[in-house]
Each structure stands twice: as C-alpha cells, then as structure tokens.
N, C-alpha and C positions, 0 to 999 in steps of 0.2 A: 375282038373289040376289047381295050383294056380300060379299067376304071381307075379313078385317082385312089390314093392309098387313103384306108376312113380318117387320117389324122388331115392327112391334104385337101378333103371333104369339108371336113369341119373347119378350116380354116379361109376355102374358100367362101362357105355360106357368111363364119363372120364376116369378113371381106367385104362380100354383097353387101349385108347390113348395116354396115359403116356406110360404106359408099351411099345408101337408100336413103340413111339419116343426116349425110352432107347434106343431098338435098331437098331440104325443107326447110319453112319458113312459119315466120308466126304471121298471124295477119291480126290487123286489129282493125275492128270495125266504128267508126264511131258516127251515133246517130242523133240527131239533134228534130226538135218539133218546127211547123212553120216559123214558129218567132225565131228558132238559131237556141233555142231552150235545151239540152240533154237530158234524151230519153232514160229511165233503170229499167233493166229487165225486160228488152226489147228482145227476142231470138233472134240470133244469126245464124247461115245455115250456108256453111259450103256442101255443095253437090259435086262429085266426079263425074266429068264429059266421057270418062270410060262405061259403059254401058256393062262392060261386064267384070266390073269389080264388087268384090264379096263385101257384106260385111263383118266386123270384126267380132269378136262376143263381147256384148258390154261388162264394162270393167266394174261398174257400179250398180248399186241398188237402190231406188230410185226414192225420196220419204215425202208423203203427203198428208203433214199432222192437221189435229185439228186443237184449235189452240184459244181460248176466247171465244168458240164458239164461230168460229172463222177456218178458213182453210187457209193451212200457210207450208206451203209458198203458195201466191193466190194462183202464181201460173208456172205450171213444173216444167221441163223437157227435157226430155229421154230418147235414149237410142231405141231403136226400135230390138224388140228382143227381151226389153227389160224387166224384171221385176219390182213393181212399187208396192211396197207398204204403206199403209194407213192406220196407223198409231192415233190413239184418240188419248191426248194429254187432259181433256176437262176433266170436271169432276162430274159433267153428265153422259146419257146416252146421245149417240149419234146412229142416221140412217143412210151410210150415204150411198147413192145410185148412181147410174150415167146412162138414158140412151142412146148416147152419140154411135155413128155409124160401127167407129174406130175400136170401140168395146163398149158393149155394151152388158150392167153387171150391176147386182146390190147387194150390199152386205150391210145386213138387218140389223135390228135394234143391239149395240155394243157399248160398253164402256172400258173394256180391258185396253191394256195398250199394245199387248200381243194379239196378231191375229194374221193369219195366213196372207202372203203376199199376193199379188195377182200380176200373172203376166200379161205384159202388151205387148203384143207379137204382130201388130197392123199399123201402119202408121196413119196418122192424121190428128185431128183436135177431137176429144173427149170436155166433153162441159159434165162439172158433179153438181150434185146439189146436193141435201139434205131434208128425208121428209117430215124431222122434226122441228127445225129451224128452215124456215123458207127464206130467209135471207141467204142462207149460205151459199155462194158458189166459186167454184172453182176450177181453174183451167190444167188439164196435161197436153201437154204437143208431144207426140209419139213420132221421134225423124228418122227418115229414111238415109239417115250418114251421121258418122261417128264423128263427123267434126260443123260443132258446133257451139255455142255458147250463148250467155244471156248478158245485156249489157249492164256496166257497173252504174253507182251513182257520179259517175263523168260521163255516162255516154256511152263509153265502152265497151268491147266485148274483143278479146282477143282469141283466136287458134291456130293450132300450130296441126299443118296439115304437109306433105309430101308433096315435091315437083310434080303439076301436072295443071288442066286445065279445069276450072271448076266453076257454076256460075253461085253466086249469092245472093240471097233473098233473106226476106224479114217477115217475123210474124209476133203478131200479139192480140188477143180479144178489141182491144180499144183501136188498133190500124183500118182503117178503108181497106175494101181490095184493091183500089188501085195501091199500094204502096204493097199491100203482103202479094199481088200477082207482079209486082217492079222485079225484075232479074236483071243481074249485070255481071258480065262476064272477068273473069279471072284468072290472069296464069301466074303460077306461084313456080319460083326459082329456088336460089338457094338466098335470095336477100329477102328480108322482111320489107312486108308489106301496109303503108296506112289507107283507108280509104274511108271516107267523108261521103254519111249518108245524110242529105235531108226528107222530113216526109213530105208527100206532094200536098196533100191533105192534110185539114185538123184529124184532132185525137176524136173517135167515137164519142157519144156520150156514157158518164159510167152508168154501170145495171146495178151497182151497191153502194150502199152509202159509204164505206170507208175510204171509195177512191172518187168521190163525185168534185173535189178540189182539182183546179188546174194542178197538169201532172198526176204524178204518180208516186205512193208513201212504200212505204215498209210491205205491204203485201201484197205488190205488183207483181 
C-alpha cells in the first residue's frame, strides 16, 4: 500500500479546507415581538442534525462583570466547555451564587477584580444572584454548539456555520416556552441565509426593575 508524499499530504488536507470553507454560509436571524417591535439580545442557536459531530474547543472566555451593582451582561451565552470570569468592577463586595441544575457554585464575599475563572462544562440556563444585593440577577445560557449568537439592537443575530442540516431555536429568560421549545429546520448551502422570526407570545413579565419597561435596555 503506498502513501501520498507528506508535501502531497498537506496539500490535500489544505484542499479539503478550502473546499469545507466554500461551503458555508452566514445566516442572520432576525426577531421581532407580537407588535413586529425587534428583540436585543435574543439567543440564537443552530444545532447540527449530525448526531455525531464533536464540539469545537471554545475560542473565548466568557466575562460576567458586575458593574452598578447589576450583572452585565444581564444574559451571557457560551459554548459549552467554557470558561467565565466574574470580575467585580464596584467599589463593593459581591456574593455571587447559582443553584441552577447547569452549575451550580459560590464565590464568597469578594471585591477584587481578579479571581479564578469557572468552568461550564454542562449545558443549559444557570440563574446568579447575589447574597448581598437581592436584586441582582443574572442569566448564563451554557450551548451545546459552537454556532450561535445574541440578537443586535435591529433584531439581529448573524452566524456563519458550514453546509449541512441544522435546526434553530431561540432562548431568553423573558420568552414563553412556547417560543424558546419553537424549532425550525435549516439547511445551509454555500448562499447566505435571512430568516424572520416572530414570537408567538408576549414578552414574560420582568423579575427586575431595570428591565420592567416595554422591551429590553442595555442589560438584556
């Protein structure tokens, strides 16, 4: 049995990779409320119909400061695998916890801004709080796929994911389930993709005052 020469090797693999990166596409999601209003900072969440594709090692590390005495960003999401820090910018102590299934973890009275990262290695929704401030909370979504995003202030959320079949789903603390269990299916080619999501449902009522306003501000 003969092998290709390592230069011919490596040429094929680029090859492959070129070809991999023809095709794919960006897909942009864009999601608006019952009035036709657009959502910020909705999660969008393509899933692969291959059951057995790996995931990738997350590229980033993930930051959940506390800032004002508020957690911001109010709602994070990460790849699953990831490391998040929590950097305490006040100029007091913070307590913050989570018993969510997903991880659950406290890191006791701090005011430094360094402080050991923690990994989330399980995916699903983590709720924080804080046991000095009881207003404070705050959301991480932990996803089980590396292509995802959060929507901008149009509505938006763009990713750029590889040909294949994938479905898409939405999540955010303030959504019904009917709208965060809504999936619609996807096949992605080498042309970009728009697709136009309404929710079925109003928005939740909010659990804090900074977001109790129609819509959603700066720390959604």
């Amino acid at each position: 049995m003969t092998h290709p020469h390592p230069t011919l090797a490596v040429i094929l693999l680029l090859l492959n990779g070129l070809v991999s990166s023809l095709h794919a596409a960006e897909i942009t999601i864009s999601v608006q409320d019952t009035n036709g209003k657009p959502l910020t900072n909705i999660v969008a969440l393509l899933r692969s119909k291959n059951l057995q594709q790996q995931l990738p090692a997350p590229q980033v590390q993930g930051i959940m400061d506390q800032i004002n005495r508020e957690f911001v960003p109010h709602t994070l999401v990460v790849q699953q695998g990831t490391q998040v820090s929590f950097p305490n910018s006040d100029n007091v102590q913070h307590h913050v916890y989570s018993f969510s299934p997903a991880k659950t973890f406290e890191l006791k009275l701090y005011s430094e801004l360094d402080i050991e990262p923690l990994l989330f290695d399980r995916p699903g929704v983590i709720e924080l709080g804080c046991n000095v401030h009881d207003w404070m909370l705050g959301y991480i979504y932990v996803a089980d796929t590396p292509y995802f995003a959060q929507t901008n202030r149009h509505g938006e959320a763009a990713i750029n994911a590889p040909a294949g079949e994938y479905t898409l789903s939405l999540w955010h603390p303030r959504l019904s389930d009917k709208d965060i269990e809504r999936v619609s299916n996807i096949v992605v080619t080498n042309q970009n993709i728009m697709v136009n999501l309404g929710l079925q449902d109003s928005l939740l009522p909010s659990l804090v005052e900074y977001d109790a306003v129609e819509g959603f501000n700066n720390y959604d």
